[in-house]
Structures are given as structure tokens and as C-alpha cells.
C-alpha positions as CSV (number, residue, x, y, z in Angstrom):
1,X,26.3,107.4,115.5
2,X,28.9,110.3,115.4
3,X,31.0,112.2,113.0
4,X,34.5,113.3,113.3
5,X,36.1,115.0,111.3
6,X,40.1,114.7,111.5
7,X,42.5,116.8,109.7
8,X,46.3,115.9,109.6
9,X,49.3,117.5,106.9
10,X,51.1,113.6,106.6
11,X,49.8,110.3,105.4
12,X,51.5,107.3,104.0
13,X,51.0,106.9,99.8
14,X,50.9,103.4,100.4
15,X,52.1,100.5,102.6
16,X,56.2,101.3,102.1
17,X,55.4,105.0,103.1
18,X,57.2,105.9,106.7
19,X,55.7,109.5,106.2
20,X,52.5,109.9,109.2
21,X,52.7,105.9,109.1
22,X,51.2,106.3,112.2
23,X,48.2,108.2,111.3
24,X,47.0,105.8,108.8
25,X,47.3,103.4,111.9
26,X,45.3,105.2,114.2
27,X,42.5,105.7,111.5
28,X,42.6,102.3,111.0
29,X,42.2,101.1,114.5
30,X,39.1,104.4,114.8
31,X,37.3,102.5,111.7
32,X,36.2,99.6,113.6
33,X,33.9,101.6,115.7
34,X,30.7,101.2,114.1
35,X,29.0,104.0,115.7
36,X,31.9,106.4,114.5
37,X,31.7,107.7,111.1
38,X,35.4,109.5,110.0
39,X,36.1,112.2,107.7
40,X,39.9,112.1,106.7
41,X,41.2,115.4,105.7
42,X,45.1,114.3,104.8
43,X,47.2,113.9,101.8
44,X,46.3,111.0,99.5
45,X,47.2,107.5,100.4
46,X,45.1,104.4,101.5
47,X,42.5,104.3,104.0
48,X,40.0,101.8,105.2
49,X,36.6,101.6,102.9
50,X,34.9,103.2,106.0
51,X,36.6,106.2,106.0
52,X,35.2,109.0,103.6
53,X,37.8,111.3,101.8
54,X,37.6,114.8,102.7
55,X,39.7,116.3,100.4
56,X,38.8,118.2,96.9
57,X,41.6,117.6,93.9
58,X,43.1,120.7,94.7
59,X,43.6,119.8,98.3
60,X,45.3,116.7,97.2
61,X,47.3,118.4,94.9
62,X,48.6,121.1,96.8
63,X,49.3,118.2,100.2
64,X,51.7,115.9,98.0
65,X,53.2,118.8,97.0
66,X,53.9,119.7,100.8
67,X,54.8,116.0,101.2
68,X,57.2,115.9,98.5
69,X,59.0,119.0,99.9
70,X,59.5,117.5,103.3
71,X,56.2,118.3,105.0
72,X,54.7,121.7,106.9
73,X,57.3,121.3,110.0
74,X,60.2,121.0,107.6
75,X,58.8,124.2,105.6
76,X,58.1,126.3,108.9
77,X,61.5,125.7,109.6
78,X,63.0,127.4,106.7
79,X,62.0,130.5,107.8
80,X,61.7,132.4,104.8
81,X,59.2,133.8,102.3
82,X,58.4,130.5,100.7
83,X,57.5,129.2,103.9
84,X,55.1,131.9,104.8
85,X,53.6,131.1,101.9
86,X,52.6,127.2,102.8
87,X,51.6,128.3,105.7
88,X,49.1,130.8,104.3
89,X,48.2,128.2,101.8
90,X,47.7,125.3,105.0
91,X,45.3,127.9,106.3
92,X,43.1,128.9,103.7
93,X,42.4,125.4,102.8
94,X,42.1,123.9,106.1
95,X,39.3,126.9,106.4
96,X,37.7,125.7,103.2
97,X,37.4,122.2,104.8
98,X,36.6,123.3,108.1
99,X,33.5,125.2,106.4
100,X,32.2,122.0,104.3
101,X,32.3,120.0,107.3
102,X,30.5,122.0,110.0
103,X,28.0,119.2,110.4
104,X,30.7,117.0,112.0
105,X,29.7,116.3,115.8
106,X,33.5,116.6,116.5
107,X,36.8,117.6,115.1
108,X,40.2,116.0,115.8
109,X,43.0,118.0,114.0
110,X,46.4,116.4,114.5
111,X,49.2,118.9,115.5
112,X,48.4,122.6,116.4
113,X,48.9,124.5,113.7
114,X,45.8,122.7,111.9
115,X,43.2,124.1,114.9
116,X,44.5,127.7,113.8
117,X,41.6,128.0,110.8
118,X,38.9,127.1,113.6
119,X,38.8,130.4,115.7
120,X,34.6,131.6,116.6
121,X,33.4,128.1,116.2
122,X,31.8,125.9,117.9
123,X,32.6,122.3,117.6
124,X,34.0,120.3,120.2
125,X,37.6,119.7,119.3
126,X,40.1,117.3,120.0
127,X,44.1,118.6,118.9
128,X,46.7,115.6,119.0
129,X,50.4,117.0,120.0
130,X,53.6,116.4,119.4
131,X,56.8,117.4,120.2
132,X,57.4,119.6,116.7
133,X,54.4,121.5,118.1
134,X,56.2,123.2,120.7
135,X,58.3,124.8,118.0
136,X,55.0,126.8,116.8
137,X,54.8,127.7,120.3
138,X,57.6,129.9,120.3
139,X,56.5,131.8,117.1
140,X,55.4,135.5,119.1
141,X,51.3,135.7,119.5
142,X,50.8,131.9,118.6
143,X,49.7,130.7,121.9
144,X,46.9,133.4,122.0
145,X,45.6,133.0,118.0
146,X,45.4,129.2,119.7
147,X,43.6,130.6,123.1
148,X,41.1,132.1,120.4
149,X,40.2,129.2,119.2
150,X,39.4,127.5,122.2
151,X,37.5,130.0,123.7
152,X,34.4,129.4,122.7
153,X,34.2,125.6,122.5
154,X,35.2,122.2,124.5
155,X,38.6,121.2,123.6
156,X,40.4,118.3,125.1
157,X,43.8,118.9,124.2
158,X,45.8,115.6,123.8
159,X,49.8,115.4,124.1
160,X,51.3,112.0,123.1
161,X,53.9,112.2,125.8
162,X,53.2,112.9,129.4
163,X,56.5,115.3,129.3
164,X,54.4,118.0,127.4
165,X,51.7,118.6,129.9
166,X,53.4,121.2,132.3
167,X,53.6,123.5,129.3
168,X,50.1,123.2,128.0
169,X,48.5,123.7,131.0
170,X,50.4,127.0,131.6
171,X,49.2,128.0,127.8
172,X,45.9,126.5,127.6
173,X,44.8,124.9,131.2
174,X,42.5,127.4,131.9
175,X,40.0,126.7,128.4
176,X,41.1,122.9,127.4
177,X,41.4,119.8,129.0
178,X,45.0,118.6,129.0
179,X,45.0,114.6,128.7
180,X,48.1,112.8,127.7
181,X,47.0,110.0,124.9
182,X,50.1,108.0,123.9
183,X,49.6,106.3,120.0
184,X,49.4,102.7,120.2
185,X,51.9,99.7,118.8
186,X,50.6,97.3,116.0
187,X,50.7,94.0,117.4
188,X,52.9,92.4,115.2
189,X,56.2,94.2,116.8
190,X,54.8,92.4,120.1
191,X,55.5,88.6,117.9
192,X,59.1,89.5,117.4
193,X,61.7,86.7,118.6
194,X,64.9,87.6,119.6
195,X,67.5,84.9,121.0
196,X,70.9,84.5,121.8
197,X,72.0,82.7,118.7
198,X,70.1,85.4,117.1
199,X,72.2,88.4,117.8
200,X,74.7,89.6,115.5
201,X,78.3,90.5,117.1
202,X,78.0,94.3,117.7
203,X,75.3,95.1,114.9
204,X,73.6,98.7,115.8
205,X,71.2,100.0,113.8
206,X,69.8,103.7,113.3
207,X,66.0,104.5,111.9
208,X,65.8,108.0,111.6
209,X,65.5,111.5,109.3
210,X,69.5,111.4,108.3
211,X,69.6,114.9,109.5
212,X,72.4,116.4,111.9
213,X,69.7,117.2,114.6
214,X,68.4,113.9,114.4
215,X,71.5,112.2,114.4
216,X,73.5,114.5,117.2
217,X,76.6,113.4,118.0
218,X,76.0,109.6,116.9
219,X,79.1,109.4,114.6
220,X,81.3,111.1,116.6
221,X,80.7,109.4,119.7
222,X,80.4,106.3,118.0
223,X,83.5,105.6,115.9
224,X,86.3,105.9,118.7
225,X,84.4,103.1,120.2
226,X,84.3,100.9,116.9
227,X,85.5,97.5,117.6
228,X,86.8,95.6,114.4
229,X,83.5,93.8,113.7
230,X,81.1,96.4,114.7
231,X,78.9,97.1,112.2
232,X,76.7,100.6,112.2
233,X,73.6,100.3,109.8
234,X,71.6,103.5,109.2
235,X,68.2,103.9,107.6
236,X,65.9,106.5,107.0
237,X,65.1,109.7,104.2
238,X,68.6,111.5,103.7
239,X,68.7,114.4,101.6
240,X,71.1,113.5,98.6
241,X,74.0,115.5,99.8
242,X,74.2,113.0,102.8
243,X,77.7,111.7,103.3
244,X,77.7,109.0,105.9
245,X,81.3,107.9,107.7
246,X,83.0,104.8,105.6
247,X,82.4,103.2,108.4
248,X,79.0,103.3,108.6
249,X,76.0,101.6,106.1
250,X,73.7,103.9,105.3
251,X,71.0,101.6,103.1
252,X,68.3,105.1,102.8
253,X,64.3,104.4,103.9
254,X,63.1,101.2,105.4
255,X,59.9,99.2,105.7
256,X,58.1,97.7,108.7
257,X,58.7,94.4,107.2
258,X,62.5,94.6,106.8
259,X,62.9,95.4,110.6
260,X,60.5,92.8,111.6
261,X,61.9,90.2,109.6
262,X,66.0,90.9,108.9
263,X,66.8,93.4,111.1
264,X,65.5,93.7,114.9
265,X,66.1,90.1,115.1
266,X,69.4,90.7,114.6
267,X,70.6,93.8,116.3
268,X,72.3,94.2,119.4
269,X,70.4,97.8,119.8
270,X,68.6,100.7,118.1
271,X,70.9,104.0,118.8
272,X,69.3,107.6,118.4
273,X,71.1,110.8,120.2
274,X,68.0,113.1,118.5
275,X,68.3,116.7,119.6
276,X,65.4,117.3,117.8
277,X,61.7,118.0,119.6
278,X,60.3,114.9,119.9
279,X,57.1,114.0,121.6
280,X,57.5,109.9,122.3
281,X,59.2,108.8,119.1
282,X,57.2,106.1,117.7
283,X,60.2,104.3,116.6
284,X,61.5,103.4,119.8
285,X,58.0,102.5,120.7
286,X,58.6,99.6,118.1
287,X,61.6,98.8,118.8
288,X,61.0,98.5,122.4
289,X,57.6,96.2,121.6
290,X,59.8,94.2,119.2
291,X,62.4,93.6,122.8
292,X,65.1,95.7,120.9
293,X,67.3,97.7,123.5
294,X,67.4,101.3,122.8
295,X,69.8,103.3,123.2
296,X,69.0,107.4,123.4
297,X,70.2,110.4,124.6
298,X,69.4,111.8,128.1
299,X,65.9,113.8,126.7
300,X,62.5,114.8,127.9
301,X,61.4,112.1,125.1
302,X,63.4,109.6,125.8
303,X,63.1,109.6,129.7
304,X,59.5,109.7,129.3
305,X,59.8,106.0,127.6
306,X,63.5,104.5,129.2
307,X,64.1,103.5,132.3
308,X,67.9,103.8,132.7
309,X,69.8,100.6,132.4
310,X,66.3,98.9,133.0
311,X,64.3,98.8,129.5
312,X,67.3,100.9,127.5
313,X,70.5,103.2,128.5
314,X,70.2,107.1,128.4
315,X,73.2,108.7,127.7
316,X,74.5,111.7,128.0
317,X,78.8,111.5,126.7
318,X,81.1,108.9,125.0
319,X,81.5,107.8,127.9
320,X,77.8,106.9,129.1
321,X,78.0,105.2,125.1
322,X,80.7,102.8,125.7
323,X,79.0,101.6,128.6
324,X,75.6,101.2,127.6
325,X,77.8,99.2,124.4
326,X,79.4,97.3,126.7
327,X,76.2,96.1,128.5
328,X,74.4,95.1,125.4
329,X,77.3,93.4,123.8
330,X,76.1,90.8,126.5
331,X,73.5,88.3,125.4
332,X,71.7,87.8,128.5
333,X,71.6,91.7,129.5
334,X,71.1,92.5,126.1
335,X,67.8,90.5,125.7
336,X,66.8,91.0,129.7
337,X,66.8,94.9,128.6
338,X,64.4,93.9,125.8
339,X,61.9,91.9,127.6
340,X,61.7,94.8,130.2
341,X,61.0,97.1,127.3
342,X,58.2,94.8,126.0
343,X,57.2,94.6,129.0
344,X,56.7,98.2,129.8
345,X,55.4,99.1,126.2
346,X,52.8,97.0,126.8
347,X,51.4,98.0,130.0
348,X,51.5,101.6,129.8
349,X,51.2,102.1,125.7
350,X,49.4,99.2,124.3
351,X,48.5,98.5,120.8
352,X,46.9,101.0,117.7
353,X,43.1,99.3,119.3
354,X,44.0,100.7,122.7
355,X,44.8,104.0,121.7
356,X,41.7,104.3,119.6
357,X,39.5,103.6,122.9
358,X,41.5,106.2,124.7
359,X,40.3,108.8,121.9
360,X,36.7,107.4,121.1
361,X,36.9,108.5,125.2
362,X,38.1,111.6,124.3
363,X,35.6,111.9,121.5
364,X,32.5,111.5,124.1
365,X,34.0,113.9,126.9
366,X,34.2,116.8,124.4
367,X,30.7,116.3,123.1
368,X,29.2,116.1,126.1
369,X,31.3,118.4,127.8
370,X,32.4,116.1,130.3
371,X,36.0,117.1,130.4
């Protein structure tokens, strides 16, 4: 029997919640271990009865505050005095906890920013990475508070996206393992059907953050190439002065159970041209398990998951767009392109269970300092 004790700044309030949906997936697929006992330091929402708690009121509190206002990335990116302010705050709580839990055999903080609090300790430590991470990176004197904190403990350091591990071994090869762990896929997108008399004519969807650097160029590029029944639907958190095109449906946040059962069926493909860091977007992950095409732009993220013109189209212009629309608009292509991407998701990313061996691995190799 071991401990761990994992720390993360999003979790989903309930089963509708998109916020750090994938998370409360990974805890769930960790709580059938029965030699693993987990400590869940994370805003309030619903966990599996084998997971203990590990916040105090004001911890909860003060994290659906942060929630409410967009999350730590979103404050950190404001750049101003309020934001130093959450981060201080993140900190001194995250210490608190850290303190109360120094019995744990290890400790898994999701994202970077949440080892920071665990400099002259000793416990092994296991940080999950994303792509937003790389942003705290470029803050002067981060990457050696970071060093500091891995100096004097094993530390498996675990990027979700084989793209990222160049970089971290350059910071942090020489004290931390660097071992790419991709998040799983919950099964059900695997069941999805999709047939030729299933496709609507020229529906694209978009699940995203309705920001501009998640969006990119989307609209642009997209509505010189708007046939007369092409329908664009878009869904995700906007901000309420979002003004989508006339053109364009935006229908606001979406749940895993409306693109299983309405939606993926249906499209011809899911678009994203995300300028934003990105480690391997989870959403394409789905999309691509439920034998949805996707179509990205050219990125370290999304070449790390596409094979071009294979299992999705990377593009890079308008141009690259009305081709890769051109190629799905056919039926046969269209779900060829699918089954390719199901096909990859599967073998190399596997479902929420898999992931959870790869880190119950990573859990072991820190502890025994076989890394």
C-alpha cells in the first residue's frame, strides 16, 4: 500500500463541468488500484469514494474562486498586480498542504507551477506537463526556483506530449527523469458510429475556449470558403462580449454526451487553428477516438497527434483549408480519415485505465529510485 498525494488548480463541479474534466478522469481510472491510496488536493467537485479530500474550507473557497475567474493560467496571463497576488496566494496554500501531507510516499502535482511550494524536501515527485507550462518557463529565474526543487529528491518529470521533451531535458535532464505520459481516452468515444448516411452536408464543428488565440484565423479563413449549406457550429466558454460571424452558431459550453450522441455523428470534421500552447489537446484526442477528422493548424501539438492527410489535415493557409474541406466533404475519405485516427488513438494513447498504469509505473520508479 502507497500514498500519493496529487495536487491540481482545475476540477470539474460535477459531470457537465469541461473545466480539468480530464483530471477527474485520471483519478478515477488511479482509484481502482487497490494498493494506491490518493489524496486529492483540487477544487471541489466529485471524486470516487476512495479518494480522500485534501483540502480545508478555506482551500476550497479560495480554488472556486480561482475557477470562477478563469483559472491560474488565465490569471498569470494578465500580468498585473492582481495576478501576483493569486499566485502568492497558490503558493502559500499549496505549502500549507504540502506540510499536512509529508507522510505521503509520493507526490504528483499536475502542471509546474504547483511543485514550486516543494523546494528542500524530500519526497519523490511526479509533475504532469502541459503545454501552458512552458509559458511559466519563460518568466526570468523560473527554471532554477524549479531546479531547487528537484535537487534534492527523485523526480520523474512527465510531459503529455512527446514534443515537449527536447526542452525539459535542456532545463531539467540533468536532476529529473523526462518521460512523456499521454492522458488516456474514456472508452465510450471508441463506441461512436459514424456512416455515410450519417454525415451532414458540410457541418464543421469547433469545441474550444472562444478566445482569439484559440480560435486563430478560423473565421477568416473559413467564410470565403462557405458554400450555401455549410453550417459552422461553435461550442465552448466565451466571455460575454463574444461576437461570433452571422454566419456561424455559436451554442456556448458543451457536454460529453451532446457530442457523443448529436454531434460527432454528424459532422463532417472538428476544426481548430489554436495558436495557443498546447500540449496534446485532449479534445482532438476525442474526436479522433470517436473517428471524427480533425482539422488543425500546422503546430508542435497538432503534428505530434495528425498524420497529414492520413488521420486529419494540417494546415497552414486558406488555401491548405479549402483542401482539407474539399477532402472531407467526401464520404468515403471523410470516414477512412476517421478510422485511421481511431486507429492511431488507440494504439499509441489508449484509454483513462492505460494511462493510469503508465503513472502507477511512474509512481514505483520514483520511490524506488529506479528512474
Amino acid at each position: 500500500m502507497y500514498t500519493v498525494f496529487m495536487t491540481s488548480t482545475s476540477y470539474p463541479r460535477n459531470a457537465s463541468d469541461w473545466r480539468g474534466r480530464f483530471i477527474a478522469d485520471l483519478v478515477t481510472a488511479l482509484s481502482k488500484d487497490i494498493d494506491a491510496r490518493i489524496h486529492l488536493w483540487a477544487p471541489p467537485g466529485t471524486s470516487p469514494p476512495t479518494v480522500r479530500r485534501a483540502t480545508r474550507a478555506a482551500d476550497d473557497a479560495w480554488l472556486e474562486r480561482l475557477m470562477a475567474a478563469g483559472g491560474i493560467a488565465a490569471s498569470l496571463r494578465r500580468k498585473n498586480v492582481a495576478s501576483i497576488r493569486t499566485a502568492a496566494m497558490l503558493l502559500l496554500f499549496l505549502t500549507k498542504a504540502y506540510r499536512r501531507h509529508r507522510f505521503a510516499d509520493v507526490i504528483h502535482a499536475h502542471w509546474l507551477q504547483n511543485a514550486l511550494p516543494l523546494w528542500g524536501g524530500r519526497q519523490p515527485l511526479v509533475v504532469s506537463v502541459l503545454g501552458s507550462d512552458y509559458g511559466l518557463l519563460r518568466i526570468p529565474g523560473m527554471t532554477r526556483l524549479l531546479r531547487t526543487v528537484m535537487t534534492s529528491r527523485a523526480c520523474l518529470i512527465a510531459p503529455n506530449a512527446d514534443w515537449m521533451v527536447p526542452g525539459l531535458e535542456t532545463a531539467f535532464g540533468d536532476l529529473a527523469a523526462i518521460r512523456p505520459i499521454p492522458f488516456g481516452v474514456g472508452r465510450e468515444w471508441f463506441k461512436i458510429e459514424r456512416r455515410a448516411e450519417t454525415l451532414q452536408a458540410d457541418r464543421w464543428i469547433v469545441v474550444s475556449r472562444m478566445t482569439p488565440e484559440k480560435l486563430g484565423p478560423l473565421f477568416d479563413w473559413i467564410e470565403p470558403l462557405l458554400a450555401k449549406n455549410t453550417e459552422l457550429h461553435l461550442f465552448g466558454p466565451a466571455r460575454q462580449d463574444f461576437s461570433p460571424p452571422p454566419w456561424a452558431t455559436f451554442h456556448g459550453p458543451v457536454t460529453p454526451h451532446d457530442l457523443k450522441k448529436t454531434w460527432y455523428p454528424s459532422t463532417r470534421a472538428l476544426l481548430t487553428l489554436s495558436e495557443h500552447d498546447e500540449g496534446r489537446p485532449q479534445v482532438i484526442l476525442e474526436a479522433m477516438a470517436a473517428g471524427v477528422p480533425v482539422t488543425a493548424s500546422d503546430t508542435h501539438a497538432h503534428r505530434d497527434v495528425i498524420a497529414h492527410a492520413k488521420t486529419g489535415w494540417l494546415v497552414r493557409d486558406r488555401g491548405d483549408m479549402s483542401r482539407a474541406m474539399t477532402a472531407l466533404n467526401d464520404p468515403d475519405t471523410n470516414l477512412d480519415t476517421g478510422q485511421n485516427a481511431r486507429k492511431w488513438v488507440k494504439q499509441h494513447i489508449g484509454t483513462w485505465d492505460d494511462c493510469a498504469a503508465r503513472y502507477r509505473q511512474a509512481y514505483r520508479d520514483v520511490m524506488t529510485g529506479e528512474i
